[in-house]
C-alpha positions in Angstrom: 29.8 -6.8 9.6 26.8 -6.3 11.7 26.9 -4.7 15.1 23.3 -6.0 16.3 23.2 -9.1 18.2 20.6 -11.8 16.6 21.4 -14.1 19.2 18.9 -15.6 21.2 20.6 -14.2 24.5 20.5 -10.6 23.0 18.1 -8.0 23.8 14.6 -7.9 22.6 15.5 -4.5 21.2 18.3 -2.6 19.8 19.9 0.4 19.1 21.4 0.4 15.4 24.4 1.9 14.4 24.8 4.1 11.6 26.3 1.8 9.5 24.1 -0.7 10.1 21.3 1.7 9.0 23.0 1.8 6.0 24.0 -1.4 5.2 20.1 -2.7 6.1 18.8 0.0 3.7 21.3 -1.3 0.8 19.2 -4.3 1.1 15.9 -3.5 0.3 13.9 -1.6 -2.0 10.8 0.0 -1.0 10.7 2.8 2.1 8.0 5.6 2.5 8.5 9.1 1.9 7.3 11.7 4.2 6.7 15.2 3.1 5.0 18.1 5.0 3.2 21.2 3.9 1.7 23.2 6.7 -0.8 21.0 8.7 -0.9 18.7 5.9 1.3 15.7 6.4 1.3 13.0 3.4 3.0 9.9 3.0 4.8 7.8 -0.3 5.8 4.5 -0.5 8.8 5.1 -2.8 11.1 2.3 -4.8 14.7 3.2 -3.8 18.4 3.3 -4.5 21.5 3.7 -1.6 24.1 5.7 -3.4 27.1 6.4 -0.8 25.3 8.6 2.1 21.8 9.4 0.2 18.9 8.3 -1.0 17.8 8.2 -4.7 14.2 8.2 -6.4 12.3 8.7 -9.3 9.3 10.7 -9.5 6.9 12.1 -12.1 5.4 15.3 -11.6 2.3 16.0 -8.8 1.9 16.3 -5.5 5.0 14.4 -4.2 7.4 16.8 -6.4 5.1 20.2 -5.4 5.0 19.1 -1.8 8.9 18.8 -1.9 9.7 22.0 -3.5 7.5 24.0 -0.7 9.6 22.3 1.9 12.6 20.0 1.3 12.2 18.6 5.2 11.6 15.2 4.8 11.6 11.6 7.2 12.5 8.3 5.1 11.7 5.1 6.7 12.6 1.3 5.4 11.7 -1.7 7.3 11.7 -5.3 7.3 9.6 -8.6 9.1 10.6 -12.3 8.9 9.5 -15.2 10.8 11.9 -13.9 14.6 12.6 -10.2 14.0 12.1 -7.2 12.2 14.2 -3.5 11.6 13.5 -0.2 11.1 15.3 2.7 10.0 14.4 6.3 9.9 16.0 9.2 7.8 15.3 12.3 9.0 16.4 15.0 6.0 16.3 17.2 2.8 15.4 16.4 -0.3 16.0 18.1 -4.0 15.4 17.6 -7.5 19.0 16.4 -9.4 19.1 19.5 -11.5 22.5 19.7 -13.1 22.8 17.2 -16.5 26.3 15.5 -14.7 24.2 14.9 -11.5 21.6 13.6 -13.6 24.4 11.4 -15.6 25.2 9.8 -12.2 21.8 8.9 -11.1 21.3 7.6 -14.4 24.4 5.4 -14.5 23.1 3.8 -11.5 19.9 2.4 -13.1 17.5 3.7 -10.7 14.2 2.3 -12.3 11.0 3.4 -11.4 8.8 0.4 -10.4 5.8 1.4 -12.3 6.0 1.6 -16.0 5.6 5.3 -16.2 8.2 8.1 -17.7 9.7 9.5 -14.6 11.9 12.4 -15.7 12.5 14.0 -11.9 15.4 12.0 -9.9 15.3 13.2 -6.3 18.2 13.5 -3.4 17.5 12.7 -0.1 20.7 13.9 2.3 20.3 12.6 5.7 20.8 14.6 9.1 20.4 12.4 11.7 19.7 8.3 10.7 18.6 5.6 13.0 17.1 2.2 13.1 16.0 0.0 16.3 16.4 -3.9 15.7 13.8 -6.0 17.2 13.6 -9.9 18.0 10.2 -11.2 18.6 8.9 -13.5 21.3 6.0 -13.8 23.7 4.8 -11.3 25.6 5.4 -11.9 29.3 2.6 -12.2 31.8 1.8 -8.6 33.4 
């Protein structure tokens, strides 16, 4: 159950709680990947999977994968828009390659499916430190 108010009466914004967070990223499927490698910063739109407390992803090898293993600091974000509000949630983390075959086994069991029809044989971890999301209902601006 939702902690967030979608009333009409409720604030125009609001804090999320953690589980919120995670039960708003359970339901969608696309979030963007932030990576950093010394004054370069670089962002992903990734396809996604919640498994318990992390995040799960499929990537080939390149620039994503080198940027990761020079430093496993990541952000995650996931939002969503309708019609009278709009969420977003922000991961701040580590990521790192699955590299033992039973970790891979689990990933695989959860059918984590890359979007675009490519081999992808890298499935990466994202372990959160510090989640949080802001919930928004839309309306007019007042007058100034």
């Amino acid at each position: 159950m939702s902690t967030y108010d979608t009333s009409a009466g409720a604030d125009l914004v609001q804090k999320l709680t953690e589980a919120d967070c995670w039960e708003l990223l359970r339901q969608e499927q696309l979030g963007r990947l932030v990576v950093t490698v010394g004054d370069r910063i670089d962002i992903f739109p990734i396809n996604y999977l919640i498994d318990a407390h992390r995040v799960l992803f499929r990537t080939a090898e390149g620039t994503k994968l080198v940027e990761l293993t020079i430093d496993d600091r990541v952000v995650f974000e996931v939002d969503h828009v309708d019609d009278e509000s709009g969420w977003s949630v922000v991961i701040h983390g580590t990521a790192r390659t699955l590299r033992t075959s039973a970790e891979i086994a689990v990933a695989d069991a959860l059918e984590l499916r890359s979007w675009v029809p490519t081999t992808k044989y890298n499935t990466v971890e994202i372990q959160p430190g510090e989640v949080t999301g802001r919930y928004v209902r839309f309306g007019e601006e007042p007058e100034r």
